[in-house]
C-alpha positions as CSV (number, residue, x, y, z in Angstrom):
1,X,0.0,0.0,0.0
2,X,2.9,2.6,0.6
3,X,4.7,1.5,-2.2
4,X,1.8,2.3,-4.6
5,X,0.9,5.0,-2.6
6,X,4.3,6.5,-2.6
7,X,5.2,5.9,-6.6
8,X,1.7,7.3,-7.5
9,X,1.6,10.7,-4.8
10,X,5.4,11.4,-4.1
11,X,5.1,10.7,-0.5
12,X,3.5,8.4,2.2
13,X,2.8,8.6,6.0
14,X,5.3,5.9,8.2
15,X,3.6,5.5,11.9
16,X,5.8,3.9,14.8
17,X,9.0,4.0,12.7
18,X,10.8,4.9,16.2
19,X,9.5,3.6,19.8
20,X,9.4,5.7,22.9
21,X,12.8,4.5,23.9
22,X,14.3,5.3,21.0
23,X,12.8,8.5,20.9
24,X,14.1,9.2,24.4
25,X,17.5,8.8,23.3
26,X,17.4,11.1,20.4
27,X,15.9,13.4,23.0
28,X,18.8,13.4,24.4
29,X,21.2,13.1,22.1
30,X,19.8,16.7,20.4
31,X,19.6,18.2,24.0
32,X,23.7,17.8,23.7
33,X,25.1,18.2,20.6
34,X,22.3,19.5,18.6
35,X,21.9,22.0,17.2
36,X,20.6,25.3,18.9
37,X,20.5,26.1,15.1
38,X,17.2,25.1,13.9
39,X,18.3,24.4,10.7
40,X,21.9,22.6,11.0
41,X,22.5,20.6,8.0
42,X,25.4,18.0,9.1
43,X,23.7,16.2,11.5
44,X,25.2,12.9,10.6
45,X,28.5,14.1,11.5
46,X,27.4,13.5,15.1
47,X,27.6,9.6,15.8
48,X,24.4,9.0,17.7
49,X,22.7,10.6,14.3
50,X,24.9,8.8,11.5
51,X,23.7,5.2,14.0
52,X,20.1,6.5,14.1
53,X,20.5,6.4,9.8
54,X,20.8,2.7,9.4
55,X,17.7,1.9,11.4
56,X,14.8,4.0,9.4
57,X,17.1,3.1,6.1
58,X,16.3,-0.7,6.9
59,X,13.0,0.0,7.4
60,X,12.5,1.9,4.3
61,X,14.1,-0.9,2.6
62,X,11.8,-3.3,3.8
63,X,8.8,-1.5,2.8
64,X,10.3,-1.4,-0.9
65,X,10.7,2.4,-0.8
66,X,14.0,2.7,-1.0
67,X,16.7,0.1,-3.3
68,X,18.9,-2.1,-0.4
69,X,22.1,-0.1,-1.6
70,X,20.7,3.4,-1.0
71,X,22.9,5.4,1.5
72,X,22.5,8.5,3.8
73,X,24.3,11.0,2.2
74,X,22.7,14.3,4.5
75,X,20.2,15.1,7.3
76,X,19.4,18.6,8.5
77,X,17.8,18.7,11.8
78,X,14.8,21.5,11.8
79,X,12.9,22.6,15.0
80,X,9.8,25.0,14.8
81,X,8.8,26.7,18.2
82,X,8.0,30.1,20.1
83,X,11.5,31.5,19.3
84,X,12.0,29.7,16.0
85,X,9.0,30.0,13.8
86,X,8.5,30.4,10.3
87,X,7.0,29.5,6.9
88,X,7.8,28.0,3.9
89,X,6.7,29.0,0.2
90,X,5.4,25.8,-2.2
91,X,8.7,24.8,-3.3
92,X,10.6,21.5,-4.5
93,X,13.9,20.7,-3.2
94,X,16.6,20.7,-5.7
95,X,19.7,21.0,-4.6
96,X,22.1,18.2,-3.5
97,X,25.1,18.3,-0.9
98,X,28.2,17.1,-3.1
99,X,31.6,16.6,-1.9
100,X,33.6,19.0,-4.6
101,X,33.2,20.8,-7.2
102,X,32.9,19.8,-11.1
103,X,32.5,21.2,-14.4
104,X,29.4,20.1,-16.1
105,X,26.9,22.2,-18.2
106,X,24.0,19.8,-16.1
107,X,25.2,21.5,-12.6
108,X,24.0,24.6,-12.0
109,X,23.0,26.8,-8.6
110,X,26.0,26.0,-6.6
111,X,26.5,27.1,-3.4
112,X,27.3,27.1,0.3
113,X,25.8,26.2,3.2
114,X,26.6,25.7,6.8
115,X,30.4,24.5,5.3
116,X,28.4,22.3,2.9
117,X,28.7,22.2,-0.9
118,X,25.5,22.1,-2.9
119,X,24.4,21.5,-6.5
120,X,21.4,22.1,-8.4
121,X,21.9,18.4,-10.9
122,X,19.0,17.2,-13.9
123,X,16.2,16.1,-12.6
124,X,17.0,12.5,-13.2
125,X,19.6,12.6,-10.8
126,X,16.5,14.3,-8.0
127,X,13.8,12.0,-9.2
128,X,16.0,8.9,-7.9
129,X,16.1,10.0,-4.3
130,X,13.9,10.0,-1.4
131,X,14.3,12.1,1.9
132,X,12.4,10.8,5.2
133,X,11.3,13.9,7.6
134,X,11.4,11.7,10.7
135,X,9.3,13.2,13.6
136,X,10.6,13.5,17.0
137,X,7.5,15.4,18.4
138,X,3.8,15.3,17.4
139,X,3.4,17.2,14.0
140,X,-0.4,18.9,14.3
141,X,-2.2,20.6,11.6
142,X,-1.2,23.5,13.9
143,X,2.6,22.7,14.4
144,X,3.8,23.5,10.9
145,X,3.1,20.3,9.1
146,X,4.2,20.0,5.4
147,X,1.3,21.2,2.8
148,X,1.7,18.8,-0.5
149,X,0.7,18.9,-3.7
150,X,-0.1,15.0,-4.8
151,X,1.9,13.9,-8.0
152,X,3.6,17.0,-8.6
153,X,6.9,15.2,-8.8
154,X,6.2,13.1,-11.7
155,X,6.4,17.1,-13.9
156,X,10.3,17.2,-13.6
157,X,11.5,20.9,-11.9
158,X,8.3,22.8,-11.8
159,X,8.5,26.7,-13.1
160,X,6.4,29.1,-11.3
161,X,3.7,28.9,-13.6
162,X,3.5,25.1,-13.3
163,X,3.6,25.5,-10.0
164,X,0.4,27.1,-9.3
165,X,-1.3,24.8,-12.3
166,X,-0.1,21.9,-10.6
167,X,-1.8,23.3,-7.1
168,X,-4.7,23.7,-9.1
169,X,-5.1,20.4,-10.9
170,X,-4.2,18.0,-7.6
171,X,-5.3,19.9,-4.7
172,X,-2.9,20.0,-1.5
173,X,-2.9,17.8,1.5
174,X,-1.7,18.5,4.7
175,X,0.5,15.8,6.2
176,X,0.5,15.2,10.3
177,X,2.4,13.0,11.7
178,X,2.5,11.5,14.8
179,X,6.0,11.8,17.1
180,X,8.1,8.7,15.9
181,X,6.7,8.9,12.5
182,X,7.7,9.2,9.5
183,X,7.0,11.1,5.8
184,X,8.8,9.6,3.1
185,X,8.7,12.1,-0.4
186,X,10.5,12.5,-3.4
187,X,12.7,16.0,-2.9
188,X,10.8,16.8,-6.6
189,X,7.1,17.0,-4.7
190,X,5.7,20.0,-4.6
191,X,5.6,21.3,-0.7
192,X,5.2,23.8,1.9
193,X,4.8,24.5,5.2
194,X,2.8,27.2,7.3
195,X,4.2,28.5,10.6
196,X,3.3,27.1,14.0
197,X,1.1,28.5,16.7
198,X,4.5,28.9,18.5
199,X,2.8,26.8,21.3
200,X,4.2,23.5,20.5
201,X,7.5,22.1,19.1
202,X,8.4,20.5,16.1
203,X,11.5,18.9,15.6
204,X,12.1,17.0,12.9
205,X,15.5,14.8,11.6
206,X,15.1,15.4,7.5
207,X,17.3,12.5,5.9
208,X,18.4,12.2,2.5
209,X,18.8,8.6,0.9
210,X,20.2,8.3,-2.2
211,X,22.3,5.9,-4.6
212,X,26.0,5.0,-3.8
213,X,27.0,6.3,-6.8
214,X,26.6,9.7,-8.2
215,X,26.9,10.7,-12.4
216,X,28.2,13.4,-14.0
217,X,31.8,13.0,-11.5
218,X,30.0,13.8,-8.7
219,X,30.1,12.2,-5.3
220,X,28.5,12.3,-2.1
221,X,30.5,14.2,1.2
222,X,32.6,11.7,3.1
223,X,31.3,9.4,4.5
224,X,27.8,8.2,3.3
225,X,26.7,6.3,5.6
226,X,24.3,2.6,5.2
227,X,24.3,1.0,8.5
């Protein structure tokens, strides 16, 4: 069912993917190393997070979302609250964290981010990936949950124009999810977010899974990790 779901909509809604212990121990783990930024983008650099990897990786595996030599190649750690709160505009997610440079008329947008490289690559390279947004608190309707647009990623990179056609055509769903769940979605869906009522929290571990092997002489930053 999530398979279908997933290849037809761009996304799909995980329950239970990690139990109360588990989620204890992230607790913690963010309360010490993490990230007063609420938008730090090398989370796996930290142990406890590159571990953490391997088991919703499995698990994706198992529910045939993912191929079994898929890797975790990023995960930005995100947190809405009273003193961080904001929103995002309907947007796809384009750009890749790479470990150097190259030149290749395909490659475009580069940049830099928290000391990470990024590329804009063709959308082939995009529509092979899948990020998991795995949630470490309840995600209400009011907590800045992600608005989607179903199918959007089967169009390839969206101009503006397309954008709001696609909006039109397929509606938008908003996506809750409960604290140890997960939403798996191609980075090519179509997807925003609102801002919270800044009574909650929402923190959320965004991980990026992708093939071993990248074209074009690219490659993944050191080390990917499959665990």
């Amino acid at each position: 069912m999530h398979v279908h779901h997933f290849h037809r909509s761009g996304y799909a809604i995980l329950p239970a993917m990690l139990g109360a212990t588990a989620l204890g121990e992230v607790d913690t783990a963010l309360y010490h190393t993490s990230a007063d930024t609420p938008g730090a983008r090398q989370m796996l650099a930290f142990g406890w997070c590159a571990s953490l990897a391997g088991q919703p990786r499995l698990q994706l595996v198992a529910a045939g979302l993912i191929p079994s030599d898929f890797v975790s190649v990023q995960c930005t750690y995100f947190e809405k609250s009273r003193d961080h709160n904001w929103l995002v505009a309907p947007h796809q997610d384009l750009s890749i964290p790479v470990g150097a440079r190259c030149a290749h008329p395909g490659l475009t947008g580069w940049s830099e981010k928290h000391g990470m490289l990024f590329v804009q690559p063709p959308a082939a390279v995009l529509e092979q990936l899948v990020a998991l947004r795995l949630h470490i608190d309840e995600c209400t309707c009011d907590d800045g949950a992600l608005n989607v647009v179903p199918g959007s990623h089967l169009h390839g990179r969206l101009r503006d124009a397309d954008k709001a056609q696609r909006r039109a055509a397929s509606g938008v769903v908003r996506c809750p999810v409960a604290a140890g769940g997960g939403m798996v979605m191609r980075p090519l869906l179509l997807h925003a977010s609102s801002k919270a009522t800044g009574t909650s929290r929402r923190r959320v571990l965004h991980f990026l899974f992708g093939p071993p092997k990248l074209p074009y002489g690219l490659a993944w930053p050191q080390p990917a990790q499959q665990v």
